[in-house]
Backbone as JSON Lines, residues from 0, in Angstrom:
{"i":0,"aa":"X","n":[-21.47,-9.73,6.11],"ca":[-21.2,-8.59,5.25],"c":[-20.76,-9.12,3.89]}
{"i":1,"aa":"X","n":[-21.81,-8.35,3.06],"ca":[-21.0,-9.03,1.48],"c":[-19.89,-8.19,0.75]}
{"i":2,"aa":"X","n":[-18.94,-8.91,0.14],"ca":[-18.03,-8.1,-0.11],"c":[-18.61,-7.88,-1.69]}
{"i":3,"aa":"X","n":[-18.07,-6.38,-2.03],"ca":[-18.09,-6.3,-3.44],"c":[-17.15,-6.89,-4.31]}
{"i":4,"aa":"X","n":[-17.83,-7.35,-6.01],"ca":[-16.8,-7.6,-7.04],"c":[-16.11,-6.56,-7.48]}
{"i":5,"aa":"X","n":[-15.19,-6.99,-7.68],"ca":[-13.96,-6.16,-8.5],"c":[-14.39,-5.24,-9.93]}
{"i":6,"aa":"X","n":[-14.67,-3.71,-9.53],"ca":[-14.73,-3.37,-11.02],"c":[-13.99,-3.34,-11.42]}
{"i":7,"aa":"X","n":[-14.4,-2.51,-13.05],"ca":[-13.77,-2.68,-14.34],"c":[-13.03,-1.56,-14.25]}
{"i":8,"aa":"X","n":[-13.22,-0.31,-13.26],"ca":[-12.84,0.91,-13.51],"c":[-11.75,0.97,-13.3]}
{"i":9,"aa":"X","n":[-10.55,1.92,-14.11],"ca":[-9.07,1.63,-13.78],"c":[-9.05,2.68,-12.89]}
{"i":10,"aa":"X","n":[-9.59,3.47,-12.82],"ca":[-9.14,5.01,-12.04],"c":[-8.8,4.63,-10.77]}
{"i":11,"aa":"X","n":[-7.68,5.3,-10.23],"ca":[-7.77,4.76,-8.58],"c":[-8.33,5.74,-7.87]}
{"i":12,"aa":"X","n":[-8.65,5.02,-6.49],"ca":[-9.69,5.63,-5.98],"c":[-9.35,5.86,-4.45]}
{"i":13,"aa":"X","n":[-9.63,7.12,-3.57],"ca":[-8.93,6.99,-2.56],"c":[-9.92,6.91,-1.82]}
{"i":14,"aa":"X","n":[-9.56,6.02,-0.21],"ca":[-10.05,5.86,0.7],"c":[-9.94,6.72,1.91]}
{"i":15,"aa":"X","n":[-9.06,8.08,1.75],"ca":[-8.76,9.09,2.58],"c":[-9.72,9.85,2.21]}
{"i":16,"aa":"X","n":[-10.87,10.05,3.05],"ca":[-11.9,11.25,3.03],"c":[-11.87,12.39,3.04]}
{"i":17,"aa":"X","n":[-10.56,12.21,4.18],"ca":[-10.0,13.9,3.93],"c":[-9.59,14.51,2.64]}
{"i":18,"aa":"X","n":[-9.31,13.87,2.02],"ca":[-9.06,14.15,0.58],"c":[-9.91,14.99,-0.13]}
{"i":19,"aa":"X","n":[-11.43,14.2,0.06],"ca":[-12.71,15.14,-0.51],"c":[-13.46,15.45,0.3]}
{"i":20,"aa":"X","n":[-13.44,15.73,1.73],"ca":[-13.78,16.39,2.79],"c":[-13.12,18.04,2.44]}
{"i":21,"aa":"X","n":[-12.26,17.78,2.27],"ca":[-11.79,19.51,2.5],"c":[-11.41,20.1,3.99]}
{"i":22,"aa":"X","n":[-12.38,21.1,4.13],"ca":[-12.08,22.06,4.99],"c":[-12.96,20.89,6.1]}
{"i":23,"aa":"X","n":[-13.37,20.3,6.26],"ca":[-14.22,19.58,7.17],"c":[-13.51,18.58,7.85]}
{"i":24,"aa":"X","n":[-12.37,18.21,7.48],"ca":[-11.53,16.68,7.23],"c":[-11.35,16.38,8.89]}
{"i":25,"aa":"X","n":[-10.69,17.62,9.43],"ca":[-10.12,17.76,10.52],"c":[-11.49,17.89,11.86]}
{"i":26,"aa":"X","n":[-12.43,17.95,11.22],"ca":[-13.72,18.22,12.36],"c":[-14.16,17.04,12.29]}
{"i":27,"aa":"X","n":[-13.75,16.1,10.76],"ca":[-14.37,14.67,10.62],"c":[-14.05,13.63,11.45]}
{"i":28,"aa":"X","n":[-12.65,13.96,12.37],"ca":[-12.0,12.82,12.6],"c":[-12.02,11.92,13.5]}
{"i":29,"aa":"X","n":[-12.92,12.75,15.04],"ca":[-13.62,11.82,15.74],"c":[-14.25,10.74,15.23]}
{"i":30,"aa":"X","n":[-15.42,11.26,14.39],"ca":[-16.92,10.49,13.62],"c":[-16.03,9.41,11.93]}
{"i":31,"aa":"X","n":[-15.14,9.95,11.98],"ca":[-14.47,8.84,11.22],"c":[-13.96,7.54,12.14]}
{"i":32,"aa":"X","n":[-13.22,8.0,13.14],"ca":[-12.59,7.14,14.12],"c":[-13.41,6.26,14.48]}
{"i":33,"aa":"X","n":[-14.65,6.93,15.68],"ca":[-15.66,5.89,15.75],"c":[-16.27,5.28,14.51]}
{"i":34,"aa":"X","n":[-16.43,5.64,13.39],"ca":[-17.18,4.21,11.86],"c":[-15.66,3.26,12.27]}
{"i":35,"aa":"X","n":[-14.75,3.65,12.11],"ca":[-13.67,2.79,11.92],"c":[-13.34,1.68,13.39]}
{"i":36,"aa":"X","n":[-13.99,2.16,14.27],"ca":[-13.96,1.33,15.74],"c":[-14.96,0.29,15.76]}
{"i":37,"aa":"X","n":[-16.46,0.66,15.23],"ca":[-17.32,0.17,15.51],"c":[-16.99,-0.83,14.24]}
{"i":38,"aa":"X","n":[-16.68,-1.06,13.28],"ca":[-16.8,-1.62,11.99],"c":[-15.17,-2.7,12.48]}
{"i":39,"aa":"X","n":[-14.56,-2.21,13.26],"ca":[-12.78,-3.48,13.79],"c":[-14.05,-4.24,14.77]}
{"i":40,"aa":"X","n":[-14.57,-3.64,16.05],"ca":[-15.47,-4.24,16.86],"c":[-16.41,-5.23,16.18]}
{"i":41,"aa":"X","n":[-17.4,-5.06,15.29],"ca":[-18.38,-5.77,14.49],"c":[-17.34,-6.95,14.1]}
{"i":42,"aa":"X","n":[-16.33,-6.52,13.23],"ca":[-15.64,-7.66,12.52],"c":[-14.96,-9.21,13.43]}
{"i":43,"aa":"X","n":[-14.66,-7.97,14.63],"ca":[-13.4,-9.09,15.55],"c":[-13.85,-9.84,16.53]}
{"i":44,"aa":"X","n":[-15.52,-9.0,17.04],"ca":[-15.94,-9.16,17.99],"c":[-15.23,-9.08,19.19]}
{"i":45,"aa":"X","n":[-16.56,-8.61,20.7],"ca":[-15.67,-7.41,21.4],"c":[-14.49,-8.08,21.98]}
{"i":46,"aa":"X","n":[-14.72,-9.5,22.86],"ca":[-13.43,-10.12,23.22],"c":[-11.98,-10.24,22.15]}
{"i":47,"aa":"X","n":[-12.55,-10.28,21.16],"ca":[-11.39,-10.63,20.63],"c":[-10.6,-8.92,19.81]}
{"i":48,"aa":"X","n":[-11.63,-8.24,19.7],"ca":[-10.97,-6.8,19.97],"c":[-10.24,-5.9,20.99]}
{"i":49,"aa":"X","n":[-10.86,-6.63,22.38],"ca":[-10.27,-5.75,23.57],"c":[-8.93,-6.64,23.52]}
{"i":50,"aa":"X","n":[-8.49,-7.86,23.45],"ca":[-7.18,-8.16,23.28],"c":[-6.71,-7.57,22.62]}
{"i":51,"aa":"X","n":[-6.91,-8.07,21.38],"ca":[-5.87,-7.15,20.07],"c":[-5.57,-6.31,20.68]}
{"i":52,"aa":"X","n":[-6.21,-5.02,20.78],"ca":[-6.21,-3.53,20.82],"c":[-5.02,-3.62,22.39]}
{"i":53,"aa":"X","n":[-5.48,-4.62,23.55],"ca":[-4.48,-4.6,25.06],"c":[-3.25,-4.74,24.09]}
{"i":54,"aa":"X","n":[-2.76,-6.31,23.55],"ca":[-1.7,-6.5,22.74],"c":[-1.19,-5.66,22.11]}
{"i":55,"aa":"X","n":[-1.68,-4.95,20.97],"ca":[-0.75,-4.51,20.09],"c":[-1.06,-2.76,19.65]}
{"i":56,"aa":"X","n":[-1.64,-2.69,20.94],"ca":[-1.91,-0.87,20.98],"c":[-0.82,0.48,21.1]}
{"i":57,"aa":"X","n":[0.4,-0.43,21.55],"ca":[1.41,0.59,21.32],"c":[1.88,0.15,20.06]}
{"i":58,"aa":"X","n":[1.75,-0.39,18.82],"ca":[2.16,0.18,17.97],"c":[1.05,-0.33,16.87]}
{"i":59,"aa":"X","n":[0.22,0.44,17.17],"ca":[-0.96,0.61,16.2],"c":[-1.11,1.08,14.89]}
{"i":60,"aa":"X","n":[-0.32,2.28,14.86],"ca":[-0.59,2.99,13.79],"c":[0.27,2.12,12.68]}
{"i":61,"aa":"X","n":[1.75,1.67,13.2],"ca":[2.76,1.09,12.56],"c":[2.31,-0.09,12.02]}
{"i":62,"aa":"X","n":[1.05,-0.95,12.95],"ca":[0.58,-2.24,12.75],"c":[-0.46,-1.93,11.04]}
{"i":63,"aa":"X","n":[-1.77,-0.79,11.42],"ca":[-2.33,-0.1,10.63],"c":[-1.65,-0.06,9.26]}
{"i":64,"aa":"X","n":[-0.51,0.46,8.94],"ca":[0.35,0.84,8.11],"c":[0.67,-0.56,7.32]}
{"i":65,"aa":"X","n":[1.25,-1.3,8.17],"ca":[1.68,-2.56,7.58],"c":[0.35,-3.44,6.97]}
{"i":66,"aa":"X","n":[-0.69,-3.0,7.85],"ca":[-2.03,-3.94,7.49],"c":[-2.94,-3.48,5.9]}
{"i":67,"aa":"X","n":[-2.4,-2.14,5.71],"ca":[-2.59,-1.45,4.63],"c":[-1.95,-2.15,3.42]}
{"i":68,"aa":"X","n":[-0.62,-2.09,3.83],"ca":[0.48,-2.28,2.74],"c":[0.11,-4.11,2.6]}
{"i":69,"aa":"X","n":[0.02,-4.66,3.48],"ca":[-0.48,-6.39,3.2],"c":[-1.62,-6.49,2.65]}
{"i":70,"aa":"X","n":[-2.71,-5.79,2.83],"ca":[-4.04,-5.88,1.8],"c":[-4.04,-5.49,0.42]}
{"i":71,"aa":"X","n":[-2.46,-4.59,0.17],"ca":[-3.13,-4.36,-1.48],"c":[-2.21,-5.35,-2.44]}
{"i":72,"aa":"X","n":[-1.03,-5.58,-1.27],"ca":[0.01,-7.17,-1.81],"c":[-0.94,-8.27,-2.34]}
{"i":73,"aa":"X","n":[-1.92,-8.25,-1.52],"ca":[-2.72,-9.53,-1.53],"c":[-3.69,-9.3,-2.59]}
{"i":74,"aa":"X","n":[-4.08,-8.16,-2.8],"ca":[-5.17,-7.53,-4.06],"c":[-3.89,-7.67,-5.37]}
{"i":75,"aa":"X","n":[-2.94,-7.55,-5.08],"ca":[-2.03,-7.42,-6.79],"c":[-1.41,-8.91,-6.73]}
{"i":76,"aa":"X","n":[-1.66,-9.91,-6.02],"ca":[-1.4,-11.14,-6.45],"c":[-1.22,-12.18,-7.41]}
{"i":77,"aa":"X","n":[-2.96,-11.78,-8.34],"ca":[-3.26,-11.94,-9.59],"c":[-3.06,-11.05,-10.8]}
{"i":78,"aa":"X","n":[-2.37,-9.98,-10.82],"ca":[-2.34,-9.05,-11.44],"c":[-0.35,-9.53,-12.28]}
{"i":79,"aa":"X","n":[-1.5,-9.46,-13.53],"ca":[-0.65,-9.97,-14.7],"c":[1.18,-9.07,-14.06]}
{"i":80,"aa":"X","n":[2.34,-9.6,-14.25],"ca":[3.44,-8.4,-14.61],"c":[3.63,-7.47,-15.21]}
{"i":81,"aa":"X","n":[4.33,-6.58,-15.06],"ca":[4.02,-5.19,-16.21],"c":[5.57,-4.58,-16.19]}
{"i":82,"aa":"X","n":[6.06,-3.81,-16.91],"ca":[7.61,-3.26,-16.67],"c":[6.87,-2.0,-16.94]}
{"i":83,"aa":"X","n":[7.53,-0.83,-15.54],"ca":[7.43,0.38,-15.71],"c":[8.74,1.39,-15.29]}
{"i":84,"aa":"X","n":[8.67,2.24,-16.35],"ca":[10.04,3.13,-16.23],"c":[10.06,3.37,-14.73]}
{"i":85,"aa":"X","n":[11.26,3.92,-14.39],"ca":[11.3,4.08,-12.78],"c":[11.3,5.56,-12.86]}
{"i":86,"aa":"X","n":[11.26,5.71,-13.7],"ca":[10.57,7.67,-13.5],"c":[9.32,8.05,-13.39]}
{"i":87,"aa":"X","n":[8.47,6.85,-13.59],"ca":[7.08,6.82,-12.9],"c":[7.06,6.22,-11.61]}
{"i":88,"aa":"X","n":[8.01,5.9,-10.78],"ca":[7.67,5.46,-9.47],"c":[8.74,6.47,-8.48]}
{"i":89,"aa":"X","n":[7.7,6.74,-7.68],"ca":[8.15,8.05,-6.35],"c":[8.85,7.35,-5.3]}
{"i":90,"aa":"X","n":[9.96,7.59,-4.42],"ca":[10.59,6.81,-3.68],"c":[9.77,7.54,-2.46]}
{"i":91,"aa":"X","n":[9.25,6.76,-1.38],"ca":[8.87,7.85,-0.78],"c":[8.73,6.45,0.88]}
{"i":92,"aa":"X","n":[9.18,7.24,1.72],"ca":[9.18,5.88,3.14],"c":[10.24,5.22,3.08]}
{"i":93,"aa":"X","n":[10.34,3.8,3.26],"ca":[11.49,3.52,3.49],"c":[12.23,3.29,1.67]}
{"i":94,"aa":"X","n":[12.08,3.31,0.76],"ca":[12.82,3.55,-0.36],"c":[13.52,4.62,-0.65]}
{"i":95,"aa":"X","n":[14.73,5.39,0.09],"ca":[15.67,6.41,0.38],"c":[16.03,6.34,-1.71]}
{"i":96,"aa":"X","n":[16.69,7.74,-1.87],"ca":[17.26,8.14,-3.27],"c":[18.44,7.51,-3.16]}
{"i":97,"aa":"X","n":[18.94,6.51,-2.14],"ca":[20.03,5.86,-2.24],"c":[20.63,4.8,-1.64]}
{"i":98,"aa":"X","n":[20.75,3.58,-1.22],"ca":[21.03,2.51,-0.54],"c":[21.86,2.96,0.69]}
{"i":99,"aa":"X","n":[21.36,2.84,1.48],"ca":[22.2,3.19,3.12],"c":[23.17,2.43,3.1]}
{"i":100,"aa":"X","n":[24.26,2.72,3.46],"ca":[25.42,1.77,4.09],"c":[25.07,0.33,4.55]}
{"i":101,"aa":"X","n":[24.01,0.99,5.84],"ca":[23.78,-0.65,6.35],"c":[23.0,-1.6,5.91]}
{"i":102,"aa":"X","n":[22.46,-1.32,4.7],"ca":[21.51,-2.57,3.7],"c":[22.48,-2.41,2.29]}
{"i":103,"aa":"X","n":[23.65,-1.97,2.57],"ca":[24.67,-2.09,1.04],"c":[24.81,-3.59,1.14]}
{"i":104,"aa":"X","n":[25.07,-4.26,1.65],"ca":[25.67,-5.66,2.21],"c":[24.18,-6.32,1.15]}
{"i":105,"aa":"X","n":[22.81,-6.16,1.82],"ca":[22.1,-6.94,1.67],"c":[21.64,-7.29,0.14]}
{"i":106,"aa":"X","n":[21.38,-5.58,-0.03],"ca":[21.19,-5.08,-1.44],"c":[21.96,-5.61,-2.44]}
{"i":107,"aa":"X","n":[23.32,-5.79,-2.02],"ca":[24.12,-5.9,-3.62],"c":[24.06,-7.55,-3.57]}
{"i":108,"aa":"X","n":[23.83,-8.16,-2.53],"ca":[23.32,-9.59,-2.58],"c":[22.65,-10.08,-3.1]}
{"i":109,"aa":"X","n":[21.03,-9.46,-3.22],"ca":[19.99,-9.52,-3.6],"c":[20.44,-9.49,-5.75]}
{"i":110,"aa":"X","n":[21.17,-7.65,-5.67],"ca":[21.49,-7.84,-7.24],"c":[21.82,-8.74,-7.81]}
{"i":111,"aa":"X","n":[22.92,-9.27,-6.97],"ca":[23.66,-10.38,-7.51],"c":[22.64,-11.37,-7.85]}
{"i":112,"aa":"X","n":[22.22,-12.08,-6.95],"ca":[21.04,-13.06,-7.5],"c":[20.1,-13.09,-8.53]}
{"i":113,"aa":"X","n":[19.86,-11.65,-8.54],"ca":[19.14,-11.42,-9.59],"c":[19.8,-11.48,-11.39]}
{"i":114,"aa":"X","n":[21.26,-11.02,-11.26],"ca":[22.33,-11.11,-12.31],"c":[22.08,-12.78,-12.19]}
{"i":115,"aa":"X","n":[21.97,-13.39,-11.24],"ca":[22.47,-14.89,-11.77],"c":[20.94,-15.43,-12.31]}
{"i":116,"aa":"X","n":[19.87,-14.34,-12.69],"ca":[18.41,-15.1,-13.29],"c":[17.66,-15.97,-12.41]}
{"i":117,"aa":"X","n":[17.9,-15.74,-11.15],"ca":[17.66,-15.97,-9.95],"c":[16.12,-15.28,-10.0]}
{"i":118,"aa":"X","n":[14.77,-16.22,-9.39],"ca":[13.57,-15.4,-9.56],"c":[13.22,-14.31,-8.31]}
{"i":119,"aa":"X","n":[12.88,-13.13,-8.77],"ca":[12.87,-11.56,-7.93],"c":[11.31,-12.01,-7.78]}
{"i":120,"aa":"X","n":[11.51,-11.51,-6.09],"ca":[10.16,-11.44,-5.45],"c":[9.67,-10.15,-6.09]}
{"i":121,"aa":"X","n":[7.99,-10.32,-6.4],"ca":[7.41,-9.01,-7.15],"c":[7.6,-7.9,-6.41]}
{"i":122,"aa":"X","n":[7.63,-6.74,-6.9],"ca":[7.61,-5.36,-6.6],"c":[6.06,-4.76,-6.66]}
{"i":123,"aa":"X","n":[5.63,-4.61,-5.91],"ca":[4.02,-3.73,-5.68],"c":[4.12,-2.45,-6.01]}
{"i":124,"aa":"X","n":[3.3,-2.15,-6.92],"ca":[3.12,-0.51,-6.95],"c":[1.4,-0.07,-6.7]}
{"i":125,"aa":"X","n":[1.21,1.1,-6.37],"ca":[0.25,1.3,-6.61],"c":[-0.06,2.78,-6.72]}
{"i":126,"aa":"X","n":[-1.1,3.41,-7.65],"ca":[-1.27,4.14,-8.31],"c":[-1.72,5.44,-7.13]}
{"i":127,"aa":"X","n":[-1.05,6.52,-6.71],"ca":[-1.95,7.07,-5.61],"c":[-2.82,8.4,-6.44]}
{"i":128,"aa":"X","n":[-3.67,8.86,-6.29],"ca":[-4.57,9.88,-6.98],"c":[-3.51,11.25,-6.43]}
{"i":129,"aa":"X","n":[-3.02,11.6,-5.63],"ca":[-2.74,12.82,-5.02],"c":[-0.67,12.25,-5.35]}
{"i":130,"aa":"X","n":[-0.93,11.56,-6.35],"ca":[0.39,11.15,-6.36],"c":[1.13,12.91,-7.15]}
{"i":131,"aa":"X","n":[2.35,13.18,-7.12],"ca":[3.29,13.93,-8.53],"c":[2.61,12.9,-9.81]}
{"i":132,"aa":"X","n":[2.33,13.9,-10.5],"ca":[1.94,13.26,-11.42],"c":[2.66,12.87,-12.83]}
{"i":133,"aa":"X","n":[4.09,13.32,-12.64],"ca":[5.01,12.43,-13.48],"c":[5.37,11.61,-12.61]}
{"i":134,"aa":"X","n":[5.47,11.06,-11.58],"ca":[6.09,9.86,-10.64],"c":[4.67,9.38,-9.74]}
{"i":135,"aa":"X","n":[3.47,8.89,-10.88],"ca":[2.49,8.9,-9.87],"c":[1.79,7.25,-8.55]}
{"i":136,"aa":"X","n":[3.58,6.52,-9.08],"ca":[3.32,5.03,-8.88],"c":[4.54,4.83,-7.05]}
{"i":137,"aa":"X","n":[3.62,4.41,-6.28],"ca":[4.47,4.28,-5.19],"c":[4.89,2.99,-4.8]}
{"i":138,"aa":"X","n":[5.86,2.6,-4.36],"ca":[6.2,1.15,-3.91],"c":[5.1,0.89,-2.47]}
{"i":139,"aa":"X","n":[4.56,-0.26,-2.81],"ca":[3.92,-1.12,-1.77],"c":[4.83,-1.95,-0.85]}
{"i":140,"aa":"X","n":[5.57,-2.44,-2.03],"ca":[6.42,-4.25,-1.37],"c":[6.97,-4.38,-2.09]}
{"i":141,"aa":"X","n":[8.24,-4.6,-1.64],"ca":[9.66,-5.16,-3.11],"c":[10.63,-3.9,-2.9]}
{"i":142,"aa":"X","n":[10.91,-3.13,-1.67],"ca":[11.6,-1.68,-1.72],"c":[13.07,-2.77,-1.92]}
{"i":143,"aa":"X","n":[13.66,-3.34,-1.42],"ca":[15.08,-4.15,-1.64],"c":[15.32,-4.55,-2.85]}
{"i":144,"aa":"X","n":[14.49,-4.95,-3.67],"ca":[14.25,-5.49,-5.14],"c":[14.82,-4.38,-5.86]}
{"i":145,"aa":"X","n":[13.43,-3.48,-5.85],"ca":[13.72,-2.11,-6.24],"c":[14.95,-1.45,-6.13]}
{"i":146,"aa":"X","n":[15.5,-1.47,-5.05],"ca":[16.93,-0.53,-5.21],"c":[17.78,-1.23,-5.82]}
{"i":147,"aa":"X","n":[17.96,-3.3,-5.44],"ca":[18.87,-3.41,-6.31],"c":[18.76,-3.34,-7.42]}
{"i":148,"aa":"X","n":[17.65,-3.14,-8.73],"ca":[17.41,-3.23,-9.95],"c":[17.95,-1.78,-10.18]}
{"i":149,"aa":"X","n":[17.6,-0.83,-9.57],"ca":[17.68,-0.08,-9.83],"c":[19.12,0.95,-9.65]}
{"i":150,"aa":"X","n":[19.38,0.8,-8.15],"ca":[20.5,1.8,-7.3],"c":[21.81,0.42,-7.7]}
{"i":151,"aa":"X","n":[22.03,-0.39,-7.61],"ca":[22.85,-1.29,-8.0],"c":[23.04,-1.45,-9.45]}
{"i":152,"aa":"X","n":[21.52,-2.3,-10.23],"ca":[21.97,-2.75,-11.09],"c":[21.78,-1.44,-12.73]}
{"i":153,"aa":"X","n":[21.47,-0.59,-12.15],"ca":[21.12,0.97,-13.4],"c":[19.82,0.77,-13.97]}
{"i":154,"aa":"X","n":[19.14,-0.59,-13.86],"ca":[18.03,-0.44,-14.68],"c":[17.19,0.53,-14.51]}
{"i":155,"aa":"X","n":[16.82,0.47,-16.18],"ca":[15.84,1.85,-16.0],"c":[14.18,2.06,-16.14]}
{"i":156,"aa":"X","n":[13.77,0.08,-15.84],"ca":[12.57,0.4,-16.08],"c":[12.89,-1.29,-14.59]}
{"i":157,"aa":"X","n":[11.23,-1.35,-14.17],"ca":[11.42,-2.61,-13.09],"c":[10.25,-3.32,-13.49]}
{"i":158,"aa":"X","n":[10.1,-4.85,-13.14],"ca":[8.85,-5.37,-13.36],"c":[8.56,-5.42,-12.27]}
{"i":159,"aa":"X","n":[7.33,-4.64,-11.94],"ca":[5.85,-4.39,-10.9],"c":[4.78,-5.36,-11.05]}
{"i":160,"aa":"X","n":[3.97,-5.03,-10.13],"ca":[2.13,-6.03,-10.02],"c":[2.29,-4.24,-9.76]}
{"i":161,"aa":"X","n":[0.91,-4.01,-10.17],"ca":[0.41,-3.17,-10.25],"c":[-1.02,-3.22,-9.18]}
{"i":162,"aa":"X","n":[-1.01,-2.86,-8.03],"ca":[-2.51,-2.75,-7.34],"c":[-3.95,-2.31,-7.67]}
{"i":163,"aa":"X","n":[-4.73,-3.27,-8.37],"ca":[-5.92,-2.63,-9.01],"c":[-6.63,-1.25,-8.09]}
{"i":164,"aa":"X","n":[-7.33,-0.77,-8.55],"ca":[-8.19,0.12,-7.97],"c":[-8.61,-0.48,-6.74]}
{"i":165,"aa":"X","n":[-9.37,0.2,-5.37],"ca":[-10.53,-0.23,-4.97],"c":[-11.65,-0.35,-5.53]}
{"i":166,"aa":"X","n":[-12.47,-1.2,-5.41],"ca":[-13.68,-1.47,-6.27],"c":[-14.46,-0.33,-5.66]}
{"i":167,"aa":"X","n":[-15.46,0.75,-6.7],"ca":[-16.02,1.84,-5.69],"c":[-17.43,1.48,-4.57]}
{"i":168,"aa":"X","n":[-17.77,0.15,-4.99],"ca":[-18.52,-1.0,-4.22],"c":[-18.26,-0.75,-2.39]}
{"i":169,"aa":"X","n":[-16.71,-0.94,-2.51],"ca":[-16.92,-1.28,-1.05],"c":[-16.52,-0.18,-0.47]}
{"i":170,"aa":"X","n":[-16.69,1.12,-1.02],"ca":[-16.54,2.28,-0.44],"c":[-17.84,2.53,0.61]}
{"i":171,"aa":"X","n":[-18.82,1.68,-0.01],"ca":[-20.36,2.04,0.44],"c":[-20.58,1.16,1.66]}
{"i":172,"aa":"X","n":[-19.21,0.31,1.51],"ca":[-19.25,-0.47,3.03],"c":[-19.53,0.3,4.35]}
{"i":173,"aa":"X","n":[-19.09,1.77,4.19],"ca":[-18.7,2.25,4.87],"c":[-19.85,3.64,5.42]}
{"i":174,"aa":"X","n":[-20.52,3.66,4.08],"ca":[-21.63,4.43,4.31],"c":[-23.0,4.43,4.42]}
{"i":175,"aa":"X","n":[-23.4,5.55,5.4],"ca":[-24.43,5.85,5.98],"c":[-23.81,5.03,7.46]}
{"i":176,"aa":"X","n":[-22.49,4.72,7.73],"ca":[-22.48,3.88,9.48],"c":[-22.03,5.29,10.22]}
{"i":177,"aa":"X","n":[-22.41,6.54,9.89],"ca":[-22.38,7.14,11.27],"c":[-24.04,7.91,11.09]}
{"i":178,"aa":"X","n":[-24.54,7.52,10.23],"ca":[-26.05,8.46,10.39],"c":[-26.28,7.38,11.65]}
């Protein structure tokens, strides 16, 4: 399978069908499921799919989630630094409107280090289309960073990697596999 190059296009682009499915989204979701089975199967091949799937099937979706959030870390790798106000980024999952008690300990640790010019692991954002559209930037990776810059240390803007678009290339990976 060839992968596509990286366009030029900044717009982001979503990979939730339901999105532009509509009223259909919910009738889609078998015939989505199977493209998405047959296309893990193709990739992993079947032995090494029927493990995975024995292994780590009770927490799939959670695995899914994380496997999401590690592919676009890995897509904003190369992506120059940028400082963006934090009134463009939505707290939303585990980034609470306020440091819990039981990561106060960790958090104001982290600030501290950072007060001492200590180098901060990057903060991931990425742009969602169905985002609020004054807060339309969500944390990927760096939620601990984030609060201490922010819930600790007052700053009012953070330096992010920014997650390019999907290229609209490899959207087509995906189509015509249930005709």
């Amino acid at each position: 399978m060839k992968l596509p190059q990286r366009a030029s296009d900044t717009r982001p682009i979503s990979l939730d069908r339901r999105e532009t499915d509509g009223a259909k989204g919910a009738d889609r979701r078998p015939a989505e499921a199977d493209i998405a089975a047959g296309f893990l199967v193709e990739v992993m091949g079947e032995d090494v799919a029927a493990a995975f799937f024995a292994r780590f099937g009770a927490v799939m979706a959670d695995a899914c989630r994380r496997a999401e959030n590690l592919a676009h870390v890995l897509r904003a790798e190369d992506e120059a630094e940028t400082e963006l106000p934090v009134s463009q980024v939505r707290r939303v999952g585990a980034v609470p409107d306020s440091v819990p008690p039981e990561d106060e300990p960790r958090v104001h640790a982290l600030a501290a280090t950072i007060e001492r010019g200590e180098e901060l692991a990057p903060i991931v954002v990425m742009m969602r289309p169905k985002a609020c559209s004054a807060r339309p930037y969500d944390v990927i990776s760096g939620w601990d960073e984030f609060r201490a810059l922010v819930d600790v240390l007052g700053r009012t803007t953070v330096p992010v990697r920014i997650v390019p678009p999907v290229p609209p290339e490899t959207l087509t990976l995906f189509d015509g596999a249930d005709a």
